[in-house]
N, C-alpha and C positions, 0 to 999 in steps of 0.2 A: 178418396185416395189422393197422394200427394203426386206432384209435378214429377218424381222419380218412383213413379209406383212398379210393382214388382209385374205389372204386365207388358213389361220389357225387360225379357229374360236376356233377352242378346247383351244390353248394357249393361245389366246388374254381373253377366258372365266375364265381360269384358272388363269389369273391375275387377274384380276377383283373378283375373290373370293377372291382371298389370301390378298388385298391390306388392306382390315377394320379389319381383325381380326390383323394381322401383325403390323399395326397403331397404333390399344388399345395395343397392346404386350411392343411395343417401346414405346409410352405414359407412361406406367403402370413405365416401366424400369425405365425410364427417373424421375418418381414421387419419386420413392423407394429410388433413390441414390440421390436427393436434401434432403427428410427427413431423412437421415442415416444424412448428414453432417451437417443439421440445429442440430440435436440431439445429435451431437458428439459435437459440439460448445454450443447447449447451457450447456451440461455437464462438460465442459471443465469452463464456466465461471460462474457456482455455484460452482461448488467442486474446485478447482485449484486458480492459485497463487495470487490472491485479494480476500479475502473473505466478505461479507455488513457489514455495520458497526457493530460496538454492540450496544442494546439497552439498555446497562446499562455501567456504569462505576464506578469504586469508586476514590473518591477525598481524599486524606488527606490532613486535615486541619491543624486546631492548636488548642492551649487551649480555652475554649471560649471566655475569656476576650480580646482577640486579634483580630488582622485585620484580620487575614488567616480566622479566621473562619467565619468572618463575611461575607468579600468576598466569602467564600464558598459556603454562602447562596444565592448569588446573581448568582453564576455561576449556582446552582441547578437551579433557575429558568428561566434562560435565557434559558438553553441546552434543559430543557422541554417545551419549543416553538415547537422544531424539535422531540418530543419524545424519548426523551435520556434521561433515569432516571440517576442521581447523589447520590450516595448514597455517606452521609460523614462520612469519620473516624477521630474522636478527635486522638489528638497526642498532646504529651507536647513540639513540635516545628519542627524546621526546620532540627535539626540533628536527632530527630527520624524519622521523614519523609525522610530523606537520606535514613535511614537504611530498609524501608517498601519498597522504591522501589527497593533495592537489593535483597530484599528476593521475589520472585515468590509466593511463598506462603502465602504471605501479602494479596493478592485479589487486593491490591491498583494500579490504573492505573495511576493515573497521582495526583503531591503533591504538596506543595508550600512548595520553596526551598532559600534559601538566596546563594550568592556568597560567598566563602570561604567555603563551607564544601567538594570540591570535594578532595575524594581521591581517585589517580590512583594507581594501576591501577584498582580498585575497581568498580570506579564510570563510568570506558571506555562507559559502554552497559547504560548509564543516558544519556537524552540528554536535553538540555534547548529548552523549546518551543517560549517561549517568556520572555522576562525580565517585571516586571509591574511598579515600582517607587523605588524611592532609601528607603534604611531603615536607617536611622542613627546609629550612634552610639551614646547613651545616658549616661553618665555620672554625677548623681546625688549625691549631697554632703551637706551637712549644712553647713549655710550662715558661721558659726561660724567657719569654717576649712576656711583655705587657701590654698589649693593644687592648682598649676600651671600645674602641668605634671603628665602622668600618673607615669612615674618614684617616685614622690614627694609621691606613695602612699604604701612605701613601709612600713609592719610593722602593714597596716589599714585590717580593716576587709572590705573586700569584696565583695559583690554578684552580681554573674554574672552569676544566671541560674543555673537550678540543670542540671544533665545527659539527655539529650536528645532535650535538647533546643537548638537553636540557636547562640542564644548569649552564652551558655557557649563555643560551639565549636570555634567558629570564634574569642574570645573575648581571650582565655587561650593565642593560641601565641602571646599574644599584651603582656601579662602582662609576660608572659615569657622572651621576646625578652626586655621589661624594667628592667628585673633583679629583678620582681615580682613572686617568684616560691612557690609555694604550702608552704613549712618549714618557709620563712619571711614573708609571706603573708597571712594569711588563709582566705580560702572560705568558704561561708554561703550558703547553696545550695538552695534559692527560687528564687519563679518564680514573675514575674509580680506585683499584685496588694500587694502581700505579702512581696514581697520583697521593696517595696515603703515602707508600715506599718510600717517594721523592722528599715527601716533609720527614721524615721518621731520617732518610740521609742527610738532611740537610739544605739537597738540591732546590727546593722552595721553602718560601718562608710561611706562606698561608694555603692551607684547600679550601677550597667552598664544592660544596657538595648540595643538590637539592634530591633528595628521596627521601624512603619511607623509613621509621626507625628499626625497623627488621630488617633493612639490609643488613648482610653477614660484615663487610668490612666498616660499615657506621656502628653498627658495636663492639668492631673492631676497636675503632678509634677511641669511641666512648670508655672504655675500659684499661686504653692504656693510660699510666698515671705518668709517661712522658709528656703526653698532649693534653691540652687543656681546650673547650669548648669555650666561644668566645659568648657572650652575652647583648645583649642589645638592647639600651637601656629607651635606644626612642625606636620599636620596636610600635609601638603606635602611630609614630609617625609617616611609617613607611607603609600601614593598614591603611590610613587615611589619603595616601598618593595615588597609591596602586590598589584599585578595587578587587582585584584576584589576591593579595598579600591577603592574610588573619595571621593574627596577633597569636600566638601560642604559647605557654608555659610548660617547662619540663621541671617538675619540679626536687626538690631535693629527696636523693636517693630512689629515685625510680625507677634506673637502670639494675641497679644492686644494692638493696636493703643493707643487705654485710656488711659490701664495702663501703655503705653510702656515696654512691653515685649515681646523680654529680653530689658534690659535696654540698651545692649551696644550689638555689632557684636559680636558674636561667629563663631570659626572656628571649626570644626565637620568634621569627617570622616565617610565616610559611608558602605554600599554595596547594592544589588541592592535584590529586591525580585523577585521571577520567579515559570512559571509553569514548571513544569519536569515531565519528563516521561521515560520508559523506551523504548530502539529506537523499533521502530515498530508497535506503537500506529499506530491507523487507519487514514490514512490521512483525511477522513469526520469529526471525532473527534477533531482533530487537526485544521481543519479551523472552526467548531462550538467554540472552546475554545478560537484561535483568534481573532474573531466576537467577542464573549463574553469581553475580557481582553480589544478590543478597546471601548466598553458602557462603561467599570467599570471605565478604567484607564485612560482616553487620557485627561482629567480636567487636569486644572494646580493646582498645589499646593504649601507649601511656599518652596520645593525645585526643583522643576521639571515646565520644560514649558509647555503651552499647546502643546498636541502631541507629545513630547519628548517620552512618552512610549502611547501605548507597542510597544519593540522594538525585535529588534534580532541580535545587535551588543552583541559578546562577554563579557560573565563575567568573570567564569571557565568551563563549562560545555561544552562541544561538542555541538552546537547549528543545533538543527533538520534542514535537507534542506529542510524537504516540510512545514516546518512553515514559513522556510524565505524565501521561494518562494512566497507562499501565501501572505504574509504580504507585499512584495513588490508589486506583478502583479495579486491578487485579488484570487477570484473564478471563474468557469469556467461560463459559459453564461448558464448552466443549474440550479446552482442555484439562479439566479437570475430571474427566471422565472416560476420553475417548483416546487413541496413540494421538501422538502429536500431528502423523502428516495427514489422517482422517479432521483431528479438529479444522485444522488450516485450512483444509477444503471446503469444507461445511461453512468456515468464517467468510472465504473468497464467495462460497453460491450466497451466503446472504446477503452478504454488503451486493452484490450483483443485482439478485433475483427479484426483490425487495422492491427499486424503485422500477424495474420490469416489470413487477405484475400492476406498481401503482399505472403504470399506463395501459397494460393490456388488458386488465381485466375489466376496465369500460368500453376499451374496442371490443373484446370476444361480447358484450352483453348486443352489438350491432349486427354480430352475425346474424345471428337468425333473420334479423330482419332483413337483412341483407340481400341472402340464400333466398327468402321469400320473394322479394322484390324481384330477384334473378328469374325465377321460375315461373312466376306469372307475368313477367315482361315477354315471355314467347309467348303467350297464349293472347295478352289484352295489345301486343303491337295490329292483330289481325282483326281484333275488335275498329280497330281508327279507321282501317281499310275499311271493315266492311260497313261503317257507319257513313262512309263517303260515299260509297255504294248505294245506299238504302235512300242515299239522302237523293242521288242524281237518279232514282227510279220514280220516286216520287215527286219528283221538277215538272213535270209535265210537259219533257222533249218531242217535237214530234216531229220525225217518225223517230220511234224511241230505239237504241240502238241495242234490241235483244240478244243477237249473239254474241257481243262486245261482252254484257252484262255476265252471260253466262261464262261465257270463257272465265272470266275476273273472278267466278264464284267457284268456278272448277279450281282455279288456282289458288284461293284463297282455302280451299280446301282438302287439297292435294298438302296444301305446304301445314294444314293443322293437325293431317295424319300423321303426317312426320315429327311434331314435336315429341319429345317426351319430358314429361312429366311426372313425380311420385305420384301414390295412388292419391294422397291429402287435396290434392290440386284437379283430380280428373273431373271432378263434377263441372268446374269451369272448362274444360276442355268441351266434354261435350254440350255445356251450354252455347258456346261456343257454336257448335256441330248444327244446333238446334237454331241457335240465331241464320246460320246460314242457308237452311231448309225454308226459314219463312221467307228470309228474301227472293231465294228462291222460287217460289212458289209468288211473291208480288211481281215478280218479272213476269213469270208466263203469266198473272193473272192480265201485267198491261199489254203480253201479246196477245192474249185471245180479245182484248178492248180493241187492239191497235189493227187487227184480223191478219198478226204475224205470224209465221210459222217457223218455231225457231230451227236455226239453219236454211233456214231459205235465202237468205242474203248470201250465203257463203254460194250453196249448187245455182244460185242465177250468175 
């Protein structure tokens, strides 16, 4: 029969109690520290470093007679597919929209911006999200001038956009760098439709205009046979100054086959229109806006190919890396499947949970051991005591100090009843039990040597 043989019913009963209630104990344990860690994670990935999209955002536009705004309207309704309200702000252009997303306090999140207005290091924290179609440069004149160069307009009146437009920012160093400065030159400060009016009166002698050729009053102009498009014959030269300028041709008859117009090739420079934002727009935002920019912009038009935009090749602006991610290698396989604000969630617990588990899941492999180490350190801290014990009975003290001994084994045994333990661990308990029975038993054996009677020291 082995060391736990069954002719000790008392202990073999005495596990058999202790094994269900010890079960539910370490069951119980074991529930408590999965929910502490599911609850630390989920807290970890509402509050911390990805927050859910917003459900609102604001767009600056442009004046309304323009494309930005018009676009603007398209982008409000596309984004409210996915429940992303768009709220828009008029702006008289693309330099005032610079200046709303450098201010925080604009509310504005993302604006449409032309190439050429970046200034560093101002504009560093702007980043482009996508480029949408080239915008020209417009240069309107009456049939009855003959200006060949912008240099030729030196003396004429002007207009190129009041403060905050586009075209006045991008268009001043042209006329600068021609030896056209404010003193020989003077400016007419309107905008657009007004500014067409003034030349068409007489009021000015030249417009310059930078947008897209579906503005309503640029084929306005285009089509009237008073005004004549001026042409740009070093239209290379100005590609090669200015790294946001491309070189663009409109060529003959491609406004109006019928009427052939224009009547002849013009040479035209341009620069590119774009969404911008300030860097750290919510990446879910940013693929709804380049979904959006691929319905609105990917048609061909009389200067761009099909599919040529939207693009995320370089203007000026710092160009976002998770738009040109996006736009090259797509969305993840959750939104193409799930609603939008389910993927998004799913995208935030991964990029989260991911390098959490790369860490936790070698600590959870310690638990156990852990828990082990814990639960047998109440039982083997009594084993050191009683081994110091065993050791000072066997010293050969004399007179050897019996009732010291026993007190010490009463107590060291008093305090093993009290531990608990699952049932997996009770065999060492009462080995435990059993170790302290023999020393016992070598104490009285040194007081019947010693001719002690234990407790006799205490009643003398």
């Amino acid at each position: 029969m082995g060391f736990w043989a069954d002719d000790r019913p008392d202990r073999n009963h005495a596990l058999g109690q202790l094994r269900p209630a010890q079960s539910r104990f370490l069951s119980i344990r074991t529930l408590l520290l999965a929910v502490v860690l599911v609850g630390a994670t989920l807290w970890v990935l509402i509050q911390l470093p990805i927050p859910a999209p917003p459900r609102r955002i604001v767009l600056a536009s442009g004046p309304e007679f323009g494309l930005y705004h018009q676009h603007a309207l398209r982008y409000r309704e596309l984004l409210a597919r996915n429940g992303i309200e768009v709220e828009l702000k008029r702006s008289s252009g693309a330099g005032e929209n610079i200046e709303l997303l450098l201010d925080p306090a604009s509310g504005v999140d993302v604006a449409f911006v032309q190439g050429g207005l970046k200034q560093p290091p101002r504009t560093d924290g702007l980043v482009m999200l996508i480029s949408l179609y080239y915008e020209p440069l417009w240069i309107f004149h009456r049939v009855s001038d003959t200006p060949t160069e912008i240099r030729e307009l030196k003396g004429s009146r002007i207009s190129n956009g009041g403060p905050g437009t586009g075209t006045h920012a991008s268009t001043e160093p042209l006329l600068v760098a021609n030896g056209l400065d404010v003193g020989s030159t003077p400016r007419v400060p309107l905008n657009g439709p007004e500014a067409l009016a003034a030349l068409r009166r007489g009021d000015v002698d030249v417009m310059f205009y930078v947008g897209g050729v579906d503005t309503p009053f640029v084929q306005d102009a285009l089509n009237d046979p008073a005004l004549k498009l001026m042409s740009l014959p070093r239209a290379e030269a100005y590609a090669h100054r200015w790294p946001h300028i491309s070189r663009l041709t409109l060529s003959e008859g491609t406004i109006d086959l019928e009427r052939n117009v224009p009547q002849q090739q013009v040479s035209l420079i341009g620069t590119k229109a774009m969404l911008a934002a300030r860097d750290g727009l919510h990446p879910a935002i940013i693929n709804l806006l380049v979904d959006a920019a691929r319905e609105i912009h990917a048609e061909q038009d009389e200067f761009k190919a099909a599919g040529e935009f939207p693009n995320t090749a370089p203007v000026d602006l710092r160009v976002s890396l998770h738009a040109d991610n996006y736009r090259r290698y797509g969305a993840s396989a959750f939104y193409n499947y799930l609603p939008f604000w389910v993927a998004a969630f799913l995208e935030r617990a991964i990029i989260l949970l991911v390098p959490m588990l790369v860490v936790l899941l070698p600590l959870l492999s310690y638990i156990p051991q852990f828990m082990r180490w814990r639960r047998r350190s109440r039982i083997y801290r009594w084993y050191g005591e009683l081994a110091l014990l065993e050791r000072d009975v066997g010293s050969g003290q004399d007179p050897p100090p019996i009732d010291k001994w026993l007190r010490d084994l009463d107590r060291i045994e008093h305090a093993v009843e009290g531990v608990r333990t699952p049932a997996c661990y009770a065999s060492e308990a009462y080995t435990l039990r059993d170790h302290i029975d023999l020393v016992r038993r070598a104490v009285l054996a040194r007081a019947n040597v010693a001719n002690i009677s234990p407790g006799s020291a205490e009643s003398s």
